[in-house]
BALUMTI-949675 format. One record per residue (C-alpha): residue number from 1; x, y, z. Coordinates in steps of 0.25 Angstrom, whole numbers, plus 5000, padded with zeros to 4 digits. Layout:
<recs>
REC   seq      x      y      z
REC   NUM      X      Y      Z
...
</recs>
This chain:
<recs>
REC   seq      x      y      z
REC     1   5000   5000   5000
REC     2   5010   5009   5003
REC     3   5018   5005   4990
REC     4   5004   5010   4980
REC     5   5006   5022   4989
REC     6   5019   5024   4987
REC     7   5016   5022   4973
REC     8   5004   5031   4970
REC     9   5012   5043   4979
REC    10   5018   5048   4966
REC    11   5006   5046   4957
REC    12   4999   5055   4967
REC    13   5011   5065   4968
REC    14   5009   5067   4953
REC    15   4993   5068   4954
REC    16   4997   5079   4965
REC    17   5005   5086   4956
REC    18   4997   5087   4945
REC    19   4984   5091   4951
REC    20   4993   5102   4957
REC    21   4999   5105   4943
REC    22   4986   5106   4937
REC    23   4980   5116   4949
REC    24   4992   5126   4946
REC    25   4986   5127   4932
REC    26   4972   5130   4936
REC    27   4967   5144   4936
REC    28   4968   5150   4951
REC    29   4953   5153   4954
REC    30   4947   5164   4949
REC    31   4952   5163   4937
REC    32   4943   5170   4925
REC    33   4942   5158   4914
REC    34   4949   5161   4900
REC    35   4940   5170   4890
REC    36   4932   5160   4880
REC    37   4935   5166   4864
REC    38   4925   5169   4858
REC    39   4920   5159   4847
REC    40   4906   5167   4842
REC    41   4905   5181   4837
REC    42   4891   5185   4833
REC    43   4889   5198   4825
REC    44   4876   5205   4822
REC    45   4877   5216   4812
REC    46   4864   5225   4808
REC    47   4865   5237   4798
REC    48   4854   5245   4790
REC    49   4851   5257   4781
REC    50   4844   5268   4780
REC    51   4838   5263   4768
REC    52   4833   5251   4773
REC    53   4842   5241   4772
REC    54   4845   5233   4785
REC    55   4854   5222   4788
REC    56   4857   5213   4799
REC    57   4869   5202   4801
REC    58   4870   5191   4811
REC    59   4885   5182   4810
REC    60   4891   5173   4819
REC    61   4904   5170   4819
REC    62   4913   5157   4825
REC    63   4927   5154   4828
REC    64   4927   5141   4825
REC    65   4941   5138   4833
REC    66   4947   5145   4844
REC    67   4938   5159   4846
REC    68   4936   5172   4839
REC    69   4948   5179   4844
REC    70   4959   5170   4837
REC    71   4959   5165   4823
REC    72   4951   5154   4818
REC    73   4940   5147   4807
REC    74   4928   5155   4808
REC    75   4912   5153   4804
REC    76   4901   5162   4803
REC    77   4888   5161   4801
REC    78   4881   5175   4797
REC    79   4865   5177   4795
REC    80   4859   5192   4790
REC    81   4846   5198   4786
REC    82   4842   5210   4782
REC    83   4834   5220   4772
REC    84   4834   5232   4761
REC    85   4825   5240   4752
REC    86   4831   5246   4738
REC    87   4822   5252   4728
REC    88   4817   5247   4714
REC    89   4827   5253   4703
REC    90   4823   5265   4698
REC    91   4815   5269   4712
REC    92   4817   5277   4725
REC    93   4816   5268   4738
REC    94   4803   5274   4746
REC    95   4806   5270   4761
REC    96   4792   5274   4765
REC    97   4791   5257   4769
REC    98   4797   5258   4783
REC    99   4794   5246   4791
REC   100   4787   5239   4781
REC   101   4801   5233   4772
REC   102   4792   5223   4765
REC   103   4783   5233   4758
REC   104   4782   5232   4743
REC   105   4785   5247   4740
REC   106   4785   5252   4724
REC   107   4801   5255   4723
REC   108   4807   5248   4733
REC   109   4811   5232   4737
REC   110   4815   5228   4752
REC   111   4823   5216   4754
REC   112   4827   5206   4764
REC   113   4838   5197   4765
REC   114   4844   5185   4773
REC   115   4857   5180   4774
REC   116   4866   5169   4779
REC   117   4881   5163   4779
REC   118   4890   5155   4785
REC   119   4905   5156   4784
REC   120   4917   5150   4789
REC   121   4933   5156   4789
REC   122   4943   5161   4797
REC   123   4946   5172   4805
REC   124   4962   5176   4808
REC   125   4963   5185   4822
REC   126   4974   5193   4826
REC   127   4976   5203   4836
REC   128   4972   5215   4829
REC   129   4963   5206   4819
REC   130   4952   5197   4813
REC   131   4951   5193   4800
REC   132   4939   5185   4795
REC   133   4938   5177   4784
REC   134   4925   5167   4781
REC   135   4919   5159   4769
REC   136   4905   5153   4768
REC   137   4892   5153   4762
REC   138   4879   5162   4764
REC   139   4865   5163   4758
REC   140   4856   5176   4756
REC   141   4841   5180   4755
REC   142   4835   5191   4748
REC   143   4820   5194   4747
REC   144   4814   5205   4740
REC   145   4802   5213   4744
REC   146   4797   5213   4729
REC   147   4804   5207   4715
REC   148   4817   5213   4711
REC   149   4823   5206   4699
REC   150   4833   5217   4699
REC   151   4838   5213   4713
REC   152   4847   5199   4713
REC   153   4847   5199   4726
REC   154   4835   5190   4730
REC   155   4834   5177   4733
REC   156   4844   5168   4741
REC   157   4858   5166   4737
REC   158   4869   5157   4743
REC   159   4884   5162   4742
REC   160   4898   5161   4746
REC   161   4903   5171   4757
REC   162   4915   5176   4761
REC   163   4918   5186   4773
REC   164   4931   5194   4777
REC   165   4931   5201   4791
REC   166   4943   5210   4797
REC   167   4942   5215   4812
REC   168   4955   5223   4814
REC   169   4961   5232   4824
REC   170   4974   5238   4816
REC   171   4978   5247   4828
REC   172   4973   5248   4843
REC   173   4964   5260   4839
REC   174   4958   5254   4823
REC   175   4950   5243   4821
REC   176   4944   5238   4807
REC   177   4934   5228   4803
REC   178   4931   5223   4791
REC   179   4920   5213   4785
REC   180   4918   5209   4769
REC   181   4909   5200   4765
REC   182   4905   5193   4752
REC   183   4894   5184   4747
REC   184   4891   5176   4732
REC   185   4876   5178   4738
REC   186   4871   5188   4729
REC   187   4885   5193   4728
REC   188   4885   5201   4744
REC   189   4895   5210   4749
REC   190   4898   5215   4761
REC   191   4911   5223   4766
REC   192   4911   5233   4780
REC   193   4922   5240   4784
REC   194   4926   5246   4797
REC   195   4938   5254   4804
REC   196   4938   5260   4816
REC   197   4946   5269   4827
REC   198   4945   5265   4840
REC   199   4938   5278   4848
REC   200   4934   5273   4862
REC   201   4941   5260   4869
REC   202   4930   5259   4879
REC   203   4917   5265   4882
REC   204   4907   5261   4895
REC   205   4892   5260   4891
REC   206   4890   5259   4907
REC   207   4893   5249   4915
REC   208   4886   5237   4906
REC   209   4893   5240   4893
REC   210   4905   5244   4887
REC   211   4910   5248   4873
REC   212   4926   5245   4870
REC   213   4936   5249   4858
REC   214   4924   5260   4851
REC   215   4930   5261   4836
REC   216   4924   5269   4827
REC   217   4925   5271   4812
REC   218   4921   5271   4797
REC   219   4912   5258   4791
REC   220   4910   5253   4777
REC   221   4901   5244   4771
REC   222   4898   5238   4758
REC   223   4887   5229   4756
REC   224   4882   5223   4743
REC   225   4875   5211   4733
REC   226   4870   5209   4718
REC   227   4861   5220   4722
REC   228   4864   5230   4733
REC   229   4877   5238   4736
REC   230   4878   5246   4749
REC   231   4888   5253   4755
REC   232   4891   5260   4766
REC   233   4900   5270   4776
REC   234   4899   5274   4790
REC   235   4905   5275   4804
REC   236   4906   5262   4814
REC   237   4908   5263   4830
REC   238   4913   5248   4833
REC   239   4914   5244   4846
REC   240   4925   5232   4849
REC   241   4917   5229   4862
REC   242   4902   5233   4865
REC   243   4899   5223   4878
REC   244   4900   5210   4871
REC   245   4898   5215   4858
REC   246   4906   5221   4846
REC   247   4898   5233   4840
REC   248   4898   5241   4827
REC   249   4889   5253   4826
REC   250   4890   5259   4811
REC   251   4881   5270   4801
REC   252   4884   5278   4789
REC   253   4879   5280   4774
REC   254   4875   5268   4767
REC   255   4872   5267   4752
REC   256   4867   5258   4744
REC   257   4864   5256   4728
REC   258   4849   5256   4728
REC   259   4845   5265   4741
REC   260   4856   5275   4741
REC   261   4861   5281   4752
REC   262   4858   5279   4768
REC   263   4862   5277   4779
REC   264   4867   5263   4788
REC   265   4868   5258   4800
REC   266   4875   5246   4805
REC   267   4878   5238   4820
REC   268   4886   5226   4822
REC   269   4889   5219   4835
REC   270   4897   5205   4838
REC   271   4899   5198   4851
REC   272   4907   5186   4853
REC   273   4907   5175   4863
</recs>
């Protein structure tokens, strides 16, 4: 008996020691657990027109390894909606219809549309930079409040997308984003620009919320298919942290081939978790 003791003593020692190795590598208590990266970002994005043309955007996007913060395969999945009124060639657009969009008015024809996409890619993450790159397919929906065998935009189409996305911070007071898209679905288009200057580095709304790294600085858009070209120029406010959120506020003069000129508004915000 006292031999298996004897014997077992440095087995024990060892078991000793390792359970004391392995509680010098636990966290003391107290200890706040390791931030999780974020893997989702979720971004909403709604803009319209004076002329009565509105849009609204809803994209999620996936780090398919690691999270958002360091580079890896991406996939997106994006779904949009929206509407527009242009006038019958050769006529002025009356806007006496208000509220009633569907209304089948002498000169003019509303319009609605749907559409959907799913992309996969990679984005490559550096310290000052993020640059996107994504491939996929996506489909859209246009219906027409009355015939229009001038327009070839109607119907539904399937087609191959593409989309390239910069968010860049040259220097510690710039920022710049970037975001093109392209679809073979009635041949869409779609390219927003955006640099900034950093004016306020924080900004307390309270006690409950706070605003951090306020840039502000000129936006352009261009935004096009078989039928419609639109462009426009303005002012953004971006702010890097809003609460949870990342925010855009933006206006300016828009213009379009068939209603002229007006005036647009746009608001985007993403969160992450």
């Amino acid at each position: 008996m006292k031999r298996i003791c004897r014997a077992a003593l440095p087995f024990c020692i060892g078991i000793a020691s390792l359970d004391a190795s392995a509680d010098s590598l636990r966290p003391p208590p107290g200890t706040p657990a390791p931030p999780i990266a974020p893997t989702i970002e979720i971004t909403s994005l709604s803009t319209s027109t004076t002329r009565r043309i509105w849009d609204q955007y809803l994209e999620g996007t996936l780090a398919l390894q690691n999270g958002l913060d360091q580079s890896g395969p991406r996939a997106r999945l994006g779904l949009g909606f929206g509407r527009y009124d242009y006038p019958i060639a050769g006529t002025d657009v009356p806007f006496s219809d208000f509220g009633l969009p569907w209304l089948r008015q002498f000169g003019k024809i509303s319009g609605r549309y749907q559409e959907g996409a799913f992309l996969v890619g990679y984005e490559l993450v550096g310290d000052r930079y993020a640059l996107l790159g994504l491939v996929g397919a996506g489909v859209q929906h246009h219906s027409l409040s009355q015939p229009d065998p001038e327009n070839p935009v109607r119907g539904t189409r399937w087609g191959f997308n593409v989309v390239g996305e910069v968010d860049a911070y040259p220097t510690d007071q710039t920022m710049f984003f970037g975001y093109g898209m392209y679809s073979t679905a009635f041949q869409s288009a779609y390219i927003d620009a955006r640099p900034g200057y950093l004016v306020l580095k924080q900004f307390n709304l309270g006690t409950l919320l706070s605003a951090t790294n306020i840039y502000v600085g000129p936006q352009g858009i261009w935004d096009s298919n078989r039928h419609e070209r639109i462009w426009k120029v303005g002012a953004h406010l971006t702010i890097s942290e809003f609460g949870p959120f990342h925010a855009t506020f933006a206006g300016g003069y828009a213009y379009d081939n068939f209603n002229r000129s007006g005036a647009y508004g746009l608001v985007e915000t993403s969160v992450r978790f």
